[in-house]
C-alpha positions in Angstrom: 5.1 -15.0 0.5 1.8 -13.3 0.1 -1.2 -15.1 1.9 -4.8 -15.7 0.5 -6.0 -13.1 2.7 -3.9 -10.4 1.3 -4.9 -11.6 -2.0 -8.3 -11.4 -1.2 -8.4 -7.8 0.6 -6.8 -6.8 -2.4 -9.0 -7.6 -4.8 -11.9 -6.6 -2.4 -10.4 -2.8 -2.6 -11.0 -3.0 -6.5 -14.7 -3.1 -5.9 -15.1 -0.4 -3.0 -18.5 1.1 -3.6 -16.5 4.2 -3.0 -13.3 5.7 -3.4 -11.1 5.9 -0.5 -9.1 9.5 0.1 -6.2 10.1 -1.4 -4.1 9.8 1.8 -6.0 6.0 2.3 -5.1 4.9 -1.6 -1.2 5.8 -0.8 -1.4 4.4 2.6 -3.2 0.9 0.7 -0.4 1.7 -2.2 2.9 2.1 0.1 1.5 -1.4 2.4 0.7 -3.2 -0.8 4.2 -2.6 -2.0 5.9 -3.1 0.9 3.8 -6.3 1.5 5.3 -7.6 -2.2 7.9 -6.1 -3.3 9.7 -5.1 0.6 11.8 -2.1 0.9 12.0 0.8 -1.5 15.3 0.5 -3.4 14.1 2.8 -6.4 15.1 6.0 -7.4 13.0 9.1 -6.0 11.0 10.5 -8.9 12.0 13.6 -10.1 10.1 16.8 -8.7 7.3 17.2 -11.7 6.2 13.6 -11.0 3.9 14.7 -8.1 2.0 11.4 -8.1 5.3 9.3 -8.4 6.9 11.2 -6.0 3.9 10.6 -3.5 3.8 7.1 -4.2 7.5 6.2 -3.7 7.3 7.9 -0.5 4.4 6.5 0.7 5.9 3.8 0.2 9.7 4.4 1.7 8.5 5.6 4.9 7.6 1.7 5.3 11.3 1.0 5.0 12.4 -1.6 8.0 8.7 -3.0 8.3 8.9 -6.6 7.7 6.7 -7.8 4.8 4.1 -10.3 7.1 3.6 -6.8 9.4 3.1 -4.5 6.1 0.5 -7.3 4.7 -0.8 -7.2 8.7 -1.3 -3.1 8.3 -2.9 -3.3 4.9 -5.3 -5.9 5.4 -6.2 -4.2 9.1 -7.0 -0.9 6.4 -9.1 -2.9 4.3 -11.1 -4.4 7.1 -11.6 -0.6 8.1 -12.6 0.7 4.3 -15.1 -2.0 4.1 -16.9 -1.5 7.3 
């Protein structure tokens, strides 16, 4: 259950003036994910898929955090990128 707010702050990172760091786009990624999807239960890329394998642990160090607390922690970054 995603609410309009999430849907909102994540369309509003699509039109960032400019680009957030790497370590803010897989913070956004690993929240956004955990926010739909909820815990990681994929397989870890394999160790020449360096952008993968940053991804699905961005995203798997989120395991545990509820879904409404994820959507919580990635709108809170949005709020913070647009200011």
């Amino acid at each position: 259950m995603v609410s309009a707010l999430f849907t909102e702050k994540a369309a509003a990172v699509n039109a960032l003036t400019t680009r957030p760091s790497d370590d803010q786009l897989l913070a956004l990624y690993g929240l956004y994910k955990q926010a739909t999807v909820g815990d990681n239960e994929t397989a870890k890329p394999g160790m020449f898929d360096l952008k993968g394998k940053y991804k699905w642990e961005s995203w798997n160090k989120l395991k545990g955090t509820s879904q409404e607390d994820a959507e919580k922690q990635y709108i809170a970054l949005v709020d913070e990128l647009l200011a």
